[in-house]
VOBA-1610 file (N, C-alpha, C; in pm, whole numbers, padded with zeros to 5 digits, always signed):
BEGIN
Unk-01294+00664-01653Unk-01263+00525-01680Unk-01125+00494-01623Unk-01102+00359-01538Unk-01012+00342-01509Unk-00884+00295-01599Unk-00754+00344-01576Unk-00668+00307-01684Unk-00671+00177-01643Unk-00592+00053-01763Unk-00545-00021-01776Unk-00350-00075-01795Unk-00369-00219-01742Unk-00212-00257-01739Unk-00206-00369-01752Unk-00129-00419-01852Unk-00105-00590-01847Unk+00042-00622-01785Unk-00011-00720-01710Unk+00131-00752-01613Unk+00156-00892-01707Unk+00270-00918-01686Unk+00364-01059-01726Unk+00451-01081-01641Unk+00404-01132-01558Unk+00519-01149-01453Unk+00568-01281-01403Unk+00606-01403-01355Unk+00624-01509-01364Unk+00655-01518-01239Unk+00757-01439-01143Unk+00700-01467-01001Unk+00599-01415-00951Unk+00562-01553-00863Unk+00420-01487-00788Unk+00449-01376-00680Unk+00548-01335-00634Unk+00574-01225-00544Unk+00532-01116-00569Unk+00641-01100-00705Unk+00665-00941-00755Unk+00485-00988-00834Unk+00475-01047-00903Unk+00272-01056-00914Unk+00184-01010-00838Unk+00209-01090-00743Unk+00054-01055-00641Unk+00102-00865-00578Unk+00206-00867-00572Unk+00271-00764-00504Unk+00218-00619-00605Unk+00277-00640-00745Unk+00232-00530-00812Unk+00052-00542-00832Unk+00069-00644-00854Unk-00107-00643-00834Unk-00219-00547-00723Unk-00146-00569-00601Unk-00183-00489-00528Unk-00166-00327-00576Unk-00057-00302-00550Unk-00037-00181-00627Unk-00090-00106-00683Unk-00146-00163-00821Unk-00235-00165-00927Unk-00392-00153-00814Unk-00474-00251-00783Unk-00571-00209-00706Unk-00585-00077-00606Unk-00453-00026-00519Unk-00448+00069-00460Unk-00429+00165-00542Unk-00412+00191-00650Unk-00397+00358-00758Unk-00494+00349-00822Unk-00615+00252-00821Unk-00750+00209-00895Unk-00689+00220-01042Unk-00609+00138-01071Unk-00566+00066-01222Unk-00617-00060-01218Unk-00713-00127-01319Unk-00719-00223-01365Unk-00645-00339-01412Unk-00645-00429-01392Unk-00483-00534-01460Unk-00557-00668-01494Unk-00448-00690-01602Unk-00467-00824-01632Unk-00361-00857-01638Unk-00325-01028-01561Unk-00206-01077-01536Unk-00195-01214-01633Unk-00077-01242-01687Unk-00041-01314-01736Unk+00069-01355-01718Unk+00138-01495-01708Unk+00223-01552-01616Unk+00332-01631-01775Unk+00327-01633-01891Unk+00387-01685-01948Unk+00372-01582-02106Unk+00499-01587-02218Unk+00509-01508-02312Unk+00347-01507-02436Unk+00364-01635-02441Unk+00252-01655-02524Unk+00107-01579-02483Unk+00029-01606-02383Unk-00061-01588-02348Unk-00055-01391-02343Unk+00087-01345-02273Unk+00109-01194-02274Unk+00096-01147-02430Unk+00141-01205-02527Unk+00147-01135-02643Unk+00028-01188-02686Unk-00089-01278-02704Unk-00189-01268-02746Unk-00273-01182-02661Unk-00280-01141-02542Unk-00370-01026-02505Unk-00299-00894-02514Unk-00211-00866-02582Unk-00142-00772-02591Unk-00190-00716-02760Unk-00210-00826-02820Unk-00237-00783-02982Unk-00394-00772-02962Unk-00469-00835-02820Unk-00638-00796-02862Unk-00656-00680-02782Unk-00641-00607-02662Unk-00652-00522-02659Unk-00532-00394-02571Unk-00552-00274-02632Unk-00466-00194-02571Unk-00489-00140-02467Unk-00367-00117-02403Unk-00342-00053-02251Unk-00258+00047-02228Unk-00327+00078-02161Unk-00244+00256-02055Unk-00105+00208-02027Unk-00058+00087-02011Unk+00112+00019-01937Unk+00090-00096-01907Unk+00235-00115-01974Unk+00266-00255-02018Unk+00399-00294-01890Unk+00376-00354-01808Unk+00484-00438-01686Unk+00550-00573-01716Unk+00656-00602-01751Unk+00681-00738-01816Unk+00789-00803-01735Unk+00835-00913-01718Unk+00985-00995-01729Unk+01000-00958-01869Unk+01119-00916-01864Unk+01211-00920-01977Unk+01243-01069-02047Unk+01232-01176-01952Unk+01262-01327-01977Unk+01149-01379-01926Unk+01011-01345-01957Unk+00880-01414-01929Unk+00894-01565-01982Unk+00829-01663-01857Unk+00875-01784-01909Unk+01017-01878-01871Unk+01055-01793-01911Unk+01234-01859-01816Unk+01328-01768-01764Unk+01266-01791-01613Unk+01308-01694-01523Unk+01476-01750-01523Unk+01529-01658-01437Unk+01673-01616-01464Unk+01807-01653-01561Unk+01719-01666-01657Unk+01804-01663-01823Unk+01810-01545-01890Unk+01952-01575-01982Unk+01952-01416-02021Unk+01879-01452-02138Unk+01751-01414-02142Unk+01711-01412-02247Unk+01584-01324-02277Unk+01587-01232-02402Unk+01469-01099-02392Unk+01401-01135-02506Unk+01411-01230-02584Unk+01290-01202-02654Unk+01144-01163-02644Unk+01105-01272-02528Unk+00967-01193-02536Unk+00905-01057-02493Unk+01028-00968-02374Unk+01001-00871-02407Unk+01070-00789-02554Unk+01157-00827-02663Unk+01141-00781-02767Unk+01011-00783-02824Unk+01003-00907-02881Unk+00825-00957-02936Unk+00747-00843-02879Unk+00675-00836-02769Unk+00583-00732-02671Unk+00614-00598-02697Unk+00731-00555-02719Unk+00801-00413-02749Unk+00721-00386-02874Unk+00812-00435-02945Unk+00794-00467-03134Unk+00642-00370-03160Unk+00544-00482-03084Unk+00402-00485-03108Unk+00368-00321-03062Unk+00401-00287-02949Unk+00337-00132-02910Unk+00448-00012-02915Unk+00524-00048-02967Unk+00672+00058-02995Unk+00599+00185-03055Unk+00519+00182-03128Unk+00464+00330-03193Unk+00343+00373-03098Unk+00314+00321-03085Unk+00231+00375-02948Unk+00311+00425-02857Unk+00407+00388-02782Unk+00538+00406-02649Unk+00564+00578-02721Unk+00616+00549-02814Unk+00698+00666-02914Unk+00583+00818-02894Unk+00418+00762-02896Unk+00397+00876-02922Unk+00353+00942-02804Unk+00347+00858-02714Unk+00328+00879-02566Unk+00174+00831-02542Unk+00145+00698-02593Unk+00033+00662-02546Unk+00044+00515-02485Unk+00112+00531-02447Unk+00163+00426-02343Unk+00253+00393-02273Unk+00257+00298-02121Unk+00432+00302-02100Unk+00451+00162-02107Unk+00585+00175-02114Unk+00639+00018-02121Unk+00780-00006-02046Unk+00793-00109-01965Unk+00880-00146-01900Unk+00887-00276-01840Unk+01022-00353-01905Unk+01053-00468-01845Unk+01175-00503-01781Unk+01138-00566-01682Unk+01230-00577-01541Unk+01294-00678-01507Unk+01418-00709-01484Unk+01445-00871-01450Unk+01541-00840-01315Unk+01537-00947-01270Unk+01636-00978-01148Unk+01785-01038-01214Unk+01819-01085-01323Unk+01890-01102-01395Unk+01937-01007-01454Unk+02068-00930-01391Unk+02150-00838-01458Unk+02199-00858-01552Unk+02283-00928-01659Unk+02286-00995-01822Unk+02180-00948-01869Unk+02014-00979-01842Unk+01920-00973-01894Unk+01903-00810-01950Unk+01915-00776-01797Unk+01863-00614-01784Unk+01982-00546-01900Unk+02098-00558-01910Unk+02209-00533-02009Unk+02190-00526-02121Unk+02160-00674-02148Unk+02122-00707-02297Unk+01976-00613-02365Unk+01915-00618-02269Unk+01761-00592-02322Unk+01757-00421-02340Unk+01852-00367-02260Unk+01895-00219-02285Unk+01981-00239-02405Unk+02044-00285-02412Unk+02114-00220-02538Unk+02051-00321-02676Unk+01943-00374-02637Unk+01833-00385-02731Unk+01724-00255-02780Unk+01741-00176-02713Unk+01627-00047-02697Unk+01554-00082-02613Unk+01521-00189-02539Unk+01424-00156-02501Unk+01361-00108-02356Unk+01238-00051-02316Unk+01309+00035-02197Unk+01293-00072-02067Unk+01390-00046-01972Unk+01445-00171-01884Unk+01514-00122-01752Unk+01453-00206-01651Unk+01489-00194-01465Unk+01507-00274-01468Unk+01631-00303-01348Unk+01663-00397-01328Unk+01537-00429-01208Unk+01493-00557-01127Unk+01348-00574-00985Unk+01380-00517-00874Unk+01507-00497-00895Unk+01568-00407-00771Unk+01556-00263-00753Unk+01598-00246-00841Unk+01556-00056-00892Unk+01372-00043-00956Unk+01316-00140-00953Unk+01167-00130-01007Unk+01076-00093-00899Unk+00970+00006-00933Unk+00865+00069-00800Unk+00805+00121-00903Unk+00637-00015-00893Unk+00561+00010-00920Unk+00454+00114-00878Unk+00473+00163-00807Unk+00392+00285-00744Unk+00457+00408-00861Unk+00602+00422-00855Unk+00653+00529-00972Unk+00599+00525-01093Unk+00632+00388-01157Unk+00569+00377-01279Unk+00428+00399-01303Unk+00360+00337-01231Unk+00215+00389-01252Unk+00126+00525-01283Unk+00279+00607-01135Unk+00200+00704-01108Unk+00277+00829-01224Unk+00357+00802-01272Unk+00457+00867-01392Unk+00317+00949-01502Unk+00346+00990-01540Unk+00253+01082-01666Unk+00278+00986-01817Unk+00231+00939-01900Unk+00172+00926-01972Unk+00062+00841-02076
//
C-alpha cells in the first residue's frame, strides 16, 4: 500500500512542485491550500507525513498557529514514530518562532522534499 501525505501549502509553486515529488516516490497526497480545510482532513484521516506552511493561509506573516493547531492534533503519533511532520516557511521570524514553539521546522530554503519523504519513519 502506498504511503500517504497531506500537503498544506499555499503557494502554488512549492505545491505543484512537491506534488510532483510525491508522485515520483509513488506517495499518495492530498493537497490543501488553506488552515481550515488542512485540519479537518487531518482529524478524518491519518497519514504517513504531514508537509505544512507554518503560516497556512497568510503567507509571509509571522504567524504559526495553524501549524501549532496541526502539530497539537498528531504530536503523539510524531513522538512514537508513526509519522513525520514538518512545517516550512520562507519567512524567517516564522521559522524562529515556530521552533522555539517545538515544533519541527525548515526554513523553504533548506526544505527537500525528496529527503523528507525518503527519511525512515
Amino acid at each position: 500500500m502506498a504511503k500517504k501525505v497531506l500537503l498544506g501549502l499555499h503557494n502554488d509553486l512549492v505545491m505543484g512542485s512537491t506534488e510532483r515529488v510525491c508522485t515520483h516516490m509513488g506517495w499518495d497526497f492530498v493537497s490543501k491550500d488553506n488552515p481550515e480545510d488542512f485540519l479537518e482532513e487531518l482529524r478524518k484521516s491519518e497519514y504517513n507525513a504531514y508537509i505544512m506552511d507554518i503560516n497556512l493561509g497568510r503567507p509571509a506573516q509571522v504567524y504559526t498557529e495553524p501549524a501549532e493547531n496541526a502539530f497539537e492534533l498528531i504530536r503523539q503519533r510524531y513522538k512514537e514514530g508513526l509519522c513525520k511532520f514538518i512545517a516550512i516557511s520562507g519567512t524567517p521570524e516564522a521559522v524562529r518562532l515556530a521552533r522555539e514553539k517545538g515544533i519541527p521546522v525548515k526554513s523553504l530554503s533548506h526544505f527537500k522534499p525528496y529527503e523528507f519523504l525518503g527519511s525512515e519513519k
